[in-house]
C-alpha positions in Angstrom: 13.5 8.5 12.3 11.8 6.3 9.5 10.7 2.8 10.7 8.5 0.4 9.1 6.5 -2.3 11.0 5.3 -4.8 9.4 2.9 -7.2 11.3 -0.3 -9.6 10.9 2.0 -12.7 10.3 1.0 -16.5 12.1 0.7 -19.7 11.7 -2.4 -20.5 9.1 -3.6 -24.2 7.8 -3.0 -24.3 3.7 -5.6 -22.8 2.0 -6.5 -20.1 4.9 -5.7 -16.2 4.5 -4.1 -13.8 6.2 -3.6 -10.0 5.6 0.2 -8.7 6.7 0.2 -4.3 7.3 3.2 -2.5 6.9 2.7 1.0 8.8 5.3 3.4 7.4 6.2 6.1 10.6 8.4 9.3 10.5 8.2 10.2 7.1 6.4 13.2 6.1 7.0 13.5 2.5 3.5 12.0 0.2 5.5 9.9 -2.3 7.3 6.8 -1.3 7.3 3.2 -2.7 6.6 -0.1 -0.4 7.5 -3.6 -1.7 7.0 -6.7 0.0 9.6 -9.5 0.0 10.0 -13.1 1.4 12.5 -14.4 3.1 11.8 -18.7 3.1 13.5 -21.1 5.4 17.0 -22.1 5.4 17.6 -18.8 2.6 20.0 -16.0 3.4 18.8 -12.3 4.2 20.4 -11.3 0.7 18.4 -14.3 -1.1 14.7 -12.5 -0.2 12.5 -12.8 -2.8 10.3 -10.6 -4.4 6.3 -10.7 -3.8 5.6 -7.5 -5.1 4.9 -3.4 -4.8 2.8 -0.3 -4.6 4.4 3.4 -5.7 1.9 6.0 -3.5 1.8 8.4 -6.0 1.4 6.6 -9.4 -0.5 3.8 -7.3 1.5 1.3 -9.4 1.2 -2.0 -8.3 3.0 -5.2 -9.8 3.7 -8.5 -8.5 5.9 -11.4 -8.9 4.2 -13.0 -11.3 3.5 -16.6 -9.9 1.2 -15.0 -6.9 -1.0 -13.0 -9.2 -4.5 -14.1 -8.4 -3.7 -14.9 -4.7 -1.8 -12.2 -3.4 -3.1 -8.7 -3.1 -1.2 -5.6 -2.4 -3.3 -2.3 -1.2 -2.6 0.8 0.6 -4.0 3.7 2.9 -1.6 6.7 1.9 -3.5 9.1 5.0 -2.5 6.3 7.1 0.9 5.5 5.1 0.0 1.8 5.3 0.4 -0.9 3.0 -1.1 -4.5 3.1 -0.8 -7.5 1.7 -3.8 -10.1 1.4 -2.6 -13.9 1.0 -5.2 -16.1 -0.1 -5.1 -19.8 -1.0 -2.0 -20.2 1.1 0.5 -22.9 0.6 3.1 -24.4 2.3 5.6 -22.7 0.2 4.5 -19.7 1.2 5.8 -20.2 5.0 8.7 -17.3 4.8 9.5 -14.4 6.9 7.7 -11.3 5.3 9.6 -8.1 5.1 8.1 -5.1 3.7 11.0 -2.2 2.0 10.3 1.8 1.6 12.0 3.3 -1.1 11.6 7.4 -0.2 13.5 8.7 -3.1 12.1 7.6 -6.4 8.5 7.7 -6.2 8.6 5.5 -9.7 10.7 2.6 -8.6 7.4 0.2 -8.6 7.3 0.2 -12.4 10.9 0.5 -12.8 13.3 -2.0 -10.9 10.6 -3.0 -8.1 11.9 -6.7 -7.6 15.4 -5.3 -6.4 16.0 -5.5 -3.0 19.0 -3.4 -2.4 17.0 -0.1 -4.3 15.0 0.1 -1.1 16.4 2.1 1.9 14.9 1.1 4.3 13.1 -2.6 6.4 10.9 -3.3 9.0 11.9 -6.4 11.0 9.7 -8.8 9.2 6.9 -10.8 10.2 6.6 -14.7 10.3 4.2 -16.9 8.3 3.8 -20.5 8.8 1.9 -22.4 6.5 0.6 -25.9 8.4 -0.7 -29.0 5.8 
């Protein structure tokens, strides 16, 4: 069974960092796509937005483009793990994180990775509260 699990969430003071993992289990296939997305308070599952993604075998990265420069997305494909370093945090970056494997199209990164619903499967999503 494919699960994802994303964790390292908490509560931080503005400015602080944290770094969220995303462990991708019972997959054994090499090419897969991860992409992080937000859920902030008071929005809707369906209204997640989109912080960025990393393709495994292209090793295609992109990000929404007003956290370029604070966010970082990396991964350990021998590990299958994907993180996500937030720097500089703000307060309106207190969401609850979710991160999104897309096992079929190894090129969906560079091609339409801002859409939620092309991903098939979601970990349970970890919270991040940013304090002033």
């Amino acid at each position: 069974e494919v699960q994802l699990q994303a964790s390292g969430g908490g509560l931080v003071q503005a400015g602080g960092s944290l770094r969220l993992s995303c462990v991708l289990s019972g997959f054994t296939g090499d090419d897969y796509v991860i992409g992080w997305f937000r859920q902030a308070p008071g929005k809707t599952r369906e209204g997640v937005s989109w912080v960025g993604c990393i393709g495994s075998s292209d090793r295609s990265i992109y990000y929404e483009d007003s956290l370029k420069g604070r966010f970082t997305i990396s991964s350990d494909n021998a590990k299958k793990t994907v993180y996500l370093q937030m720097n500089n945090l703000k307060r309106e970056d207190t969401a609850v994180y979710f991160c999104a494997a897309d096992l079929s199209n190894p090129y969906r990164c560079q091609d339409s990775g801002s859409y939620s619903n092309g991903y098939n499967y979601w970990g349970q999503g970890t919270q991040v509260t940013v304090s002033s």
